[in-house]
PLY file of the C-alpha trace (Angstrom):
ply
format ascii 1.0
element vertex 63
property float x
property float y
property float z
element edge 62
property int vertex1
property int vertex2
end_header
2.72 -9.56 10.46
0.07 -7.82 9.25
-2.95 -9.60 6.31
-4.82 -8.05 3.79
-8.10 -7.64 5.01
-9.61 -8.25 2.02
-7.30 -11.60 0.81
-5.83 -12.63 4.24
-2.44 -12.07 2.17
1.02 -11.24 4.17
1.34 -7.33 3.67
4.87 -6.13 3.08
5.85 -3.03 5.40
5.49 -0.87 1.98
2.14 -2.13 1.25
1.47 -0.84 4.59
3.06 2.23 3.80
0.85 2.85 0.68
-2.36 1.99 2.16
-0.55 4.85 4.99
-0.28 7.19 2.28
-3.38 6.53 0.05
-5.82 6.20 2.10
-5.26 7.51 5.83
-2.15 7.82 7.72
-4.81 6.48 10.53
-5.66 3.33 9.05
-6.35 0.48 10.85
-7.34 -2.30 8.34
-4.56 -2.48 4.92
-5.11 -4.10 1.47
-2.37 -5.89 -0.70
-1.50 -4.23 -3.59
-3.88 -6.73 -5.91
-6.68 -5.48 -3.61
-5.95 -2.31 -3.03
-5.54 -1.91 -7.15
-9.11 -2.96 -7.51
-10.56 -0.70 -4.62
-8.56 2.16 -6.18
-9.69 1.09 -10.02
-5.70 1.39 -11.18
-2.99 -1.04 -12.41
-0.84 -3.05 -9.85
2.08 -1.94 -11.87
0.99 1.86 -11.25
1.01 1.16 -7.32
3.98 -0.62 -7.38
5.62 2.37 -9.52
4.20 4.96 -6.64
5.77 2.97 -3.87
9.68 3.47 -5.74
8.24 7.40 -6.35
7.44 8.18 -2.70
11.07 6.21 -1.88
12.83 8.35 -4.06
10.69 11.54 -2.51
12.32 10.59 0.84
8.10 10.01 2.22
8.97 8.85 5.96
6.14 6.18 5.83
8.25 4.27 3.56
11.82 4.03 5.47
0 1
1 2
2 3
3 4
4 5
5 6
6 7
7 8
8 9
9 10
10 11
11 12
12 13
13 14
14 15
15 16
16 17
17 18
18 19
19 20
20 21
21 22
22 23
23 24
24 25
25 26
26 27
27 28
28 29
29 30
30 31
31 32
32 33
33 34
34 35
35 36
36 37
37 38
38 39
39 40
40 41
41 42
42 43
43 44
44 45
45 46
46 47
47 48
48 49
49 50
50 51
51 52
52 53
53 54
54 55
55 56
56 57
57 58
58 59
59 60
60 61
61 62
């Protein structure tokens, strides 16, 4: 399981995903989406809304 390196949090495999997708496909560290919200200066709500967007695009980080 990976954690949050920021909040030691439980990352889901689509937080992992995003973190994939926003920041590097190369990443080696990941931030929840309450973290990763406040690195990125946006709305939780807008993250979580780009995760069911990049589903629906049929993005292979997210499968």
């Amino acid at each position: 399981m990976k954690r949050c390196e920021v909040c030691s949090g439980n990352l889901s495999k689509d937080e992992v995903a995003l973190n994939k997708k926003l920041i590097s496909k190369n990443c080696k560290q990941f931030m929840c989406l309450q973290c990763l919200s406040e690195y990125l200066n946006v709305d939780v709500e807008i993250l979580a809304e780009k995760i069911v967007q990049f589903k629906e695009e049929g993005c292979t980080l997210f499968l």
